[in-house]
Steps between C-alpha positions, in 0.01 A plus 500: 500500500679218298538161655861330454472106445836386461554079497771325542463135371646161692545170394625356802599465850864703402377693284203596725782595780636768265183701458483892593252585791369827308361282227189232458636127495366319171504157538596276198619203706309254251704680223327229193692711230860594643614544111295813518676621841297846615358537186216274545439662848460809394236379196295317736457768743377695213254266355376473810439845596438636120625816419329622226515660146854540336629814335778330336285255313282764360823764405692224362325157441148697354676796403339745742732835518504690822682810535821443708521619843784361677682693800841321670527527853806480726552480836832503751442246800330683776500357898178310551228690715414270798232223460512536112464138374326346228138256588617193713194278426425335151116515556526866485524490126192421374581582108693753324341837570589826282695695742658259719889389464610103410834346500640156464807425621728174536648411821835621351422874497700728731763217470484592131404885488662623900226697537269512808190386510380806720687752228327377258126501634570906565617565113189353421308662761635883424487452116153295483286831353738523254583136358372208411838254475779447721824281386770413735677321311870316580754533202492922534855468298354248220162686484732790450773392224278252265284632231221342670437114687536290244826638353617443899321126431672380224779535729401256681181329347622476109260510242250638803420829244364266192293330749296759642535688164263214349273557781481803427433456163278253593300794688512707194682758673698778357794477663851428427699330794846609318445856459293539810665727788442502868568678796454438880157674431403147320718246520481261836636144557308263763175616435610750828170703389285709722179649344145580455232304308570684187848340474373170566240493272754533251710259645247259500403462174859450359570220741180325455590476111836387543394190777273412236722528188771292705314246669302393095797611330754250643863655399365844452583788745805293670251255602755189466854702465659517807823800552751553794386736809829607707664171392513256209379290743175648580272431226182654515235522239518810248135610490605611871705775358271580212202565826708696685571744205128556439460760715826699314296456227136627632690792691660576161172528313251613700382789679649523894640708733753320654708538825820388504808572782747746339760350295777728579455422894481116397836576307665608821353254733433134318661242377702477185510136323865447477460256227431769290600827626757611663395678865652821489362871561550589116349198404164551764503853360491350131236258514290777682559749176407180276166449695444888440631520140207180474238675623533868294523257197116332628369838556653668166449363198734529208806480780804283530602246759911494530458320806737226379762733456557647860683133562717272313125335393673150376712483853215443737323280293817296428516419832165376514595242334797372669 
């Protein structure tokens, strides 16, 4: 039977006072690095508690193939069975054991995603023999309509796809952030991951480069370019948004099977971002299609993505910019 270790990190009295009872407090009251936000967190925990060898460094960094064997898993919300909640005492995770479920969440989450806590514990718990990853991620209708997160960043974060594509590069990876297409099946924002070790041995290693490669490499990654969050007047350092796509880009290139709730109920039931989208049923029922046209495109090669033209493409991202 799998474990479920879901953490939600603090970094202070108010935002202590907003944390779920169903998941483990993580304190980061002393917070040394707040450019880093969760980030840091989450790498810590991980050094700490190592979790192992990493598949995607041999497949792509040494060149390793493995045959694929991905499966996509979805879910509608199901009531919560009584008593089902996730480990309530930090000491109880010892290290990352193969099997077992971890999550790192900001205080922000069901603010964020409107999803209870309890909810999402039984997904987990019903689908854990037969996946690895979980992603409940917030922006369903941007997940949806972009070709993948960092088209949606340069939205906001401009010149955020050069950035992480010298990373990249800098990883001597194979991959092209333009061309690359995503789906809810591997695309998240806020690092709103739940998964086994195998996912976050992957995770690891990409992170622990990119700390490295910003913090000798002083203008690299975002590391001294600051771009808006909400507002032009929240500034907030880039190589948070470059962080929070790694795991889009892991989930895109490696071998999962990942859980995710079911994009046509989100359609019907979550928010739409009226900056860019109108809220209407036709355009819910559009950016569902587009999340489906995505993912036949991921799992047949040779297709094409007309995603763009479902909407008047230039409309919504006019208005992004007003």
């Amino acid at each position: 039977m799998s474990n479920i270790y879901i953490y939600q990190i603090y970094y202070d009295e108010l935002s202590k006072s907003k944390l779920l009872p169903e998941f483990i407090p993580l304190d980061n009251t002393s917070n040394k690095r707040p450019d880093w936000f969760e980030f840091l967190v989450i790498l810590n925990f991980l050094r700490e508690n190592e979790p192992g060898e990493s598949l995607f460094l041999r497949k792509f960094v040494l060149g390793i193939q493995a045959q694929a064997n991905s499966k996509n898993f979805t879910r509608p919300f199901m009531p919560a069975a009584p008593g089902l909640t996730a480990f309530a005492s930090l000491s109880m995770a010892v290290s990352v054991r193969s099997g077992d479920w971890y999550g790192f969440l900001s205080p922000k989450f069901q603010r964020k995603t409107q999803l209870d806590p309890q909810h999402v514990i039984q997904m987990i718990k019903e689908n854990s023999q037969h996946a690895n990853v979980a992603l409940f991620s917030p922006g369903w209708d941007q997940n949806a309509f972009f070709k993948n997160p960092w088209e949606q960043g340069e939205i906001w974060h401009p010149g955020i796809t050069q950035l992480s594509q010298d990373f990249v590069s800098y990883l001597n990876l194979d991959i092209d952030l333009e061309s690359l297409v995503t789906d809810s099946y591997s695309a998240v924002f806020s690092n709103y991951v739940i998964a086994k070790k195998e996912y976050w041995v992957e995770w690891k290693r990409i992170p622990q480069k990119s700390f490295l490669f910003s913090e000798e490499n002083k203008g690299k990654l975002g590391s001294s370019q600051n771009t808006s969050y909400s507002s032009s007047r929240n500034q907030y350092p880039m190589k948070t948004f470059i962080q929070e796509r790694f795991a889009s880009l892991i989930l895109t290139t490696g071998e999962f099977q990942v859980l995710s709730p079911d994009t046509f109920i989100q359609s019907m039931t979550g928010k739409v971002f009226k900056r860019l989208f109108q809220d209407s049923l036709e355009t819910r029922k559009l950016l569902a299609i587009c999340d489906l046209l995505k993912s036949k495109y991921r799992k047949k090669s040779g297709s094409r993505y007309f995603c763009g033209s479902l909407f008047w493409a230039s409309k919504p991202k006019q208005a992004a910019n007003t």
